[in-house]
N, C-alpha and C positions, 0 to 999 in steps of 0.2 A: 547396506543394512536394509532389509526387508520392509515394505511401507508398512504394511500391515503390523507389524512386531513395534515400528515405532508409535503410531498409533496409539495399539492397545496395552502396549509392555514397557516401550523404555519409562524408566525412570518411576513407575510401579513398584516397589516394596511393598507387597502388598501384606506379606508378615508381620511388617512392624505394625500392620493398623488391622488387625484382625479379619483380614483376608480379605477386609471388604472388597468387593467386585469395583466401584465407585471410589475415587480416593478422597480422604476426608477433607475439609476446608480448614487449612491451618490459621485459624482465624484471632491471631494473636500479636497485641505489638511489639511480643518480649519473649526472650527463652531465658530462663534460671541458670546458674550456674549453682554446683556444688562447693568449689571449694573457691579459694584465689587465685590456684593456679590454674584451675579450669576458666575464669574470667579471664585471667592472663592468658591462655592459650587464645581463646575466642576472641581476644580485641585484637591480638596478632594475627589471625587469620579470618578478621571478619567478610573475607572474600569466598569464601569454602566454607565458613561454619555459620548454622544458623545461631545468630547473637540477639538482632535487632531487626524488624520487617524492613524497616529504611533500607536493611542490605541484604540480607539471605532471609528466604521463606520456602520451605517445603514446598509448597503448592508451589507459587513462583517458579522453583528451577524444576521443577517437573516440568511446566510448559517451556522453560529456556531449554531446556537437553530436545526436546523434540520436536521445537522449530529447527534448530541450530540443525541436527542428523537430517530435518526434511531438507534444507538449502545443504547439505554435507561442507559445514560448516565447523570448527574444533568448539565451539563455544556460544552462545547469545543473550541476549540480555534485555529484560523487559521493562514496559515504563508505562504509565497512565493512559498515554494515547497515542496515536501517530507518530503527531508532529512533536512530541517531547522525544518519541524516539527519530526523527529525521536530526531536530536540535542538536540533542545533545552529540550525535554521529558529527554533525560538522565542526559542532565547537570543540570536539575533544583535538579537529587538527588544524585548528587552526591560531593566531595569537595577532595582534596590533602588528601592520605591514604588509601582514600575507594578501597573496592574491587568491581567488578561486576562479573558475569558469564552471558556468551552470549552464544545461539549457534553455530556451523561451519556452515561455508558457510552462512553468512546474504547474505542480498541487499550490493555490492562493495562495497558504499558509506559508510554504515554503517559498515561493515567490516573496514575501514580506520579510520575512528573514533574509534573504539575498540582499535585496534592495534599500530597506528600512533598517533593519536592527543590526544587522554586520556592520555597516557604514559607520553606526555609532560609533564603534570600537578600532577601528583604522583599518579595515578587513576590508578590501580592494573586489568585487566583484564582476565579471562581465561574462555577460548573455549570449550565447551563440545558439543560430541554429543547429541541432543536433543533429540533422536528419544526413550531415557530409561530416563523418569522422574527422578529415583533417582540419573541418573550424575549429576544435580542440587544439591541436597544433598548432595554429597561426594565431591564438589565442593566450596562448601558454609564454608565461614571463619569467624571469629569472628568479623572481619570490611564488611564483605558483605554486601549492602545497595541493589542491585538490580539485577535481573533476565532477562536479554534482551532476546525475542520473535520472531518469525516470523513462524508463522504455516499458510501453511505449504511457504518454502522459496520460492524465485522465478527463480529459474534453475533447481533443481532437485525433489524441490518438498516435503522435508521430513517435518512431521510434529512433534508437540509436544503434549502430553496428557494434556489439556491447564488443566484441573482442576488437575489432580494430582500435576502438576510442581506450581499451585497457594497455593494447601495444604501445600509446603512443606515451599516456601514463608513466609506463616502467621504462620508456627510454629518457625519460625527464624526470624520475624517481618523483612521481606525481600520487596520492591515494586518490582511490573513485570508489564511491557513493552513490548506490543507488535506491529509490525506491523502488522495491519489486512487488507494491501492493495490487498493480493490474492483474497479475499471472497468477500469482500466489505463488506456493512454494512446490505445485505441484505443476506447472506448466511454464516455469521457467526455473533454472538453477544457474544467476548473474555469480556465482563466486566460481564455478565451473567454468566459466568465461574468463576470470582472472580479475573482477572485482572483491576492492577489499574489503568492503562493508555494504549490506544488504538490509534494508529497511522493508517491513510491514507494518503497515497498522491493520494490526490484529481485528480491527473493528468490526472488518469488511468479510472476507469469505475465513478466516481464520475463526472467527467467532459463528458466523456463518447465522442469527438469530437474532438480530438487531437489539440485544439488550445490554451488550457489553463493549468498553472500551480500553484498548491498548494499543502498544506496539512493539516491536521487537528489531534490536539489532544484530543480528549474523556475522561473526566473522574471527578471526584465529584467537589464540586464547589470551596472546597479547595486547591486541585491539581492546576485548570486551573487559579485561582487567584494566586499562588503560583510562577507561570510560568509567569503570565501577569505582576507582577512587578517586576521581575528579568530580566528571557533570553529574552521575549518576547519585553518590552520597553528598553530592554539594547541595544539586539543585532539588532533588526529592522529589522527583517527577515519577514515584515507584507506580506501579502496578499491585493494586490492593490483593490479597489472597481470593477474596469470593470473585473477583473480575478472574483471574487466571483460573480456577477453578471453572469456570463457565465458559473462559476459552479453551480450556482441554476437553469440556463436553462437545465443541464446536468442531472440535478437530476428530473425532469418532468418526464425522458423517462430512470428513471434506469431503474422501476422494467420491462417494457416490452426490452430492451433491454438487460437485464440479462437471461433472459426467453429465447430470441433468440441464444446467446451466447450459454447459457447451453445444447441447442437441438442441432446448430451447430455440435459444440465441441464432442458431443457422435455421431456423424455421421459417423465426419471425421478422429475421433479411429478407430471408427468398421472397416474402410476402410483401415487405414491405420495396421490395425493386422491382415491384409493378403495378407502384400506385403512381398516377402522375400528380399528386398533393406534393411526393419528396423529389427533392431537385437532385440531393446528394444521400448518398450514405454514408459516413466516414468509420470504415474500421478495415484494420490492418489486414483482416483474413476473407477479404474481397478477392478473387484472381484480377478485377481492374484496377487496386491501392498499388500506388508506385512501390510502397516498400513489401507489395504480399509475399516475395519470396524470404527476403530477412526474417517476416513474422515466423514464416513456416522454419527456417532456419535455427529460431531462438528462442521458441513458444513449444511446446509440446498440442498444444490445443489451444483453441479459440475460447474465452471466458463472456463474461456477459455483460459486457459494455459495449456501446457505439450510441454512434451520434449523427443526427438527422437533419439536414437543412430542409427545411421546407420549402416550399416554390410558391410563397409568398413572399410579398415587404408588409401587406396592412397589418399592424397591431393588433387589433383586433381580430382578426381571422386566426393566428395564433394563438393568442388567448381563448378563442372559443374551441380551439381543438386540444389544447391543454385541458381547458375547464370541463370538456363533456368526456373524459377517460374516469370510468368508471374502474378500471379495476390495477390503474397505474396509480401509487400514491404520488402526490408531489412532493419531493423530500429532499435533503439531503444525504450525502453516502452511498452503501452500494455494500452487494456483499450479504446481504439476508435474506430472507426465503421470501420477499416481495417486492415485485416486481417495482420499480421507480422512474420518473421523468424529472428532470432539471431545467427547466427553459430559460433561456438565455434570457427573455423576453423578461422573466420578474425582476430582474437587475435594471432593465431602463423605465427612467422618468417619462410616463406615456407626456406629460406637458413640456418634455424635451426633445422629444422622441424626435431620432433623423433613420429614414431608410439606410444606414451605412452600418458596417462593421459586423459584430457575429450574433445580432437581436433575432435571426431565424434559426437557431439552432437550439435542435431539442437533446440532451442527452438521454439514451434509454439505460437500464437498467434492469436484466431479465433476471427472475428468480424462477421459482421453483413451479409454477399455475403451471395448468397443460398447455402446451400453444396455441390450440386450437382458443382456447378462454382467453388468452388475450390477443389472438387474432380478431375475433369479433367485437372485442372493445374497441380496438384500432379504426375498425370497420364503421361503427357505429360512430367514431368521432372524427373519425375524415369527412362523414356526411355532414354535421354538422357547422364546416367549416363557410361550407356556402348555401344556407339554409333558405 
């Protein structure tokens, strides 16, 4: 299916709303019915018909048909934010007993669900390095149901060999689950590989404008039915109409705004691997990253993450080259038209503070500035560092 067509066409009836170019915001938390049998039909098929926004909404499956066709995926299904869409993906396979295997270091959120909230419920989970397919296998138990994903994660970067880790899977009749929010749906396609479920949070380059929140699960029409009369109507983690609305305006201007990202992003490497301020650089699409061929193998193009060790320990020397970026926001997320830093550095207690562990590490975040404009910002607060 043609990118362009899904974009601007799929799931567009644009007759039934008076041609509008823009499609309208279905901004309602109830649809009528005429008769009895017509209720009657719609509460049997409130998976296909819009009844109730909880479950079917216009706008909503507009943006589910045309995430699901960008991953070529049968089906997908959207939810408030992210992590309700990582949630509800795992709890739809999992029940009291089961085992999972995740890799180290997820997304926090999903890290907390692994560790904290599954245990509650008798749900067995263990951590392996991802970066050797076969810890998935010497991991895998005789209640293993699932394989959690994120290639590559969103701090440091490490990936997974997504089709080896899928083989080993379907020899153990194992489901894998992946977050594919680093790539997006245009620089990696994990169900192509033989994953069964494919997670974004839309939040990030899907919305691509930092003012909306969701997420999306990908994957056959079994799966995302499986999920829509369980976690999905159970727990009402929906994705409002005006949020889907705003993530299909986001999606007009992925693929040229993925394209500027990814030129960005290789600018303001080259730049910054020849300052002696950064000790390291961490991102996959290095030719010196142990895994740069895999990236190149599983990535269609480089997006606009990576992460900076500085070549300091003092505290404060990080904090003054955080504090003097002028045109880097400190923020959380990733994914909108500006440019962001995340410093390891704001999570430690400076009256604790021990030179050890990952307090030097800067996450960057490129958007859409010329590089040249936050080349000079860089410039201007390296200097700063040792004033």
């Amino acid at each position: 299916m043609d990118l362009s067509f899904i974009i601007n066409e799929l799931g567009e009836n644009r007759e039934s709303y008076l041609n509008a170019v823009a499609p309208p915001v279905f901004q309602t938390g109830n649809f009528a019915c005429k008769t009895v049998a017509d209720m009657r039909h719609a509460l049997q098929h409130e998976t296909e018909v819009a009844f109730y926004t909880r479950g079917k909404n216009p706008t909503v499956v507009m943006l589910e048909q045309k995430i699901a066709a960008l991953e070529g995926t049968e089906a997908a299904i959207a939810f408030g934010s992210g992590m309700a869409a990582v949630s509800a993906a795992v709890l739809s396979r999992v029940k009291a007993g089961d085992h999972i295997v995740c890799i180290k270091k997820p997304y926090t959120w999903a890290n907390s669900l692994m560790l904290k909230f599954l245990p509650r419920f008798g749900v067995e989970v263990t951590m392996v390095d991802g970066t050797d397919a076969e810890n998935f296998r010497r991991a895998t138990q005789n209640n293993t149901v699932l394989y959690y994903l994120e290639s590559p994660n969103s701090f440091t970067f490490e990936l997974q060999d997504i089709r080896a880790v899928t083989a080993i899977a379907r020899e153990h009749s194992v489901c894998t689950v992946i977050d594919n929010s680093f790539a997006s749906p245009l620089f990696q396609n994990p169900a192509q590989m033989g994953v069964d479920l494919v997670i974004h949070s839309a939040t990030k380059y899907i919305g691509g404008h930092s003012d909306a929140m969701g997420g999306i699960v990908c994957g056959s029409r079994e799966a995302i039915h499986r999920i829509f009369k369980s976690e999905y109507m159970t727990l009402g983690a929906v994705l409002s109409p005006h949020e889907a609305w705003l993530l299909i305006r986001g999606l007009r201007t992925l693929p040229v705004r993925m394209e500027r990202v990814a030129q960005t992003t290789r600018q303001v490497v080259a730049y910054l691997q020849q300052r002696k301020e950064v000790a390291e650089i961490l991102w996959p699409f290095l030719p010196s990253h142990p895994q740069y061929e895999l990236a190149k193998a599983q990535m269609k193009n480089n997006t606009g993450q990576f992460t900076v060790r500085l070549n300091t320990t003092d505290l404060k020397v990080i904090e003054r080259f955080c504090d003097s970026l002028r045109h880097f926001l400190m923020a959380a997320s990733w994914g909108g038209h500006e440019s962001l830093i995340f410093p390891v550095a704001a999570t430690v207690d400076p009256d604790s503070f021990s030179a050890t562990g990952l307090f030097n590490l800067v996450r960057f975040y490129i958007g859409l500035e010329d590089a040249d404009y936050l080349i000079k910002d860089l410039e201007q607060a390296f200097a700063q560092m040792y004033p």
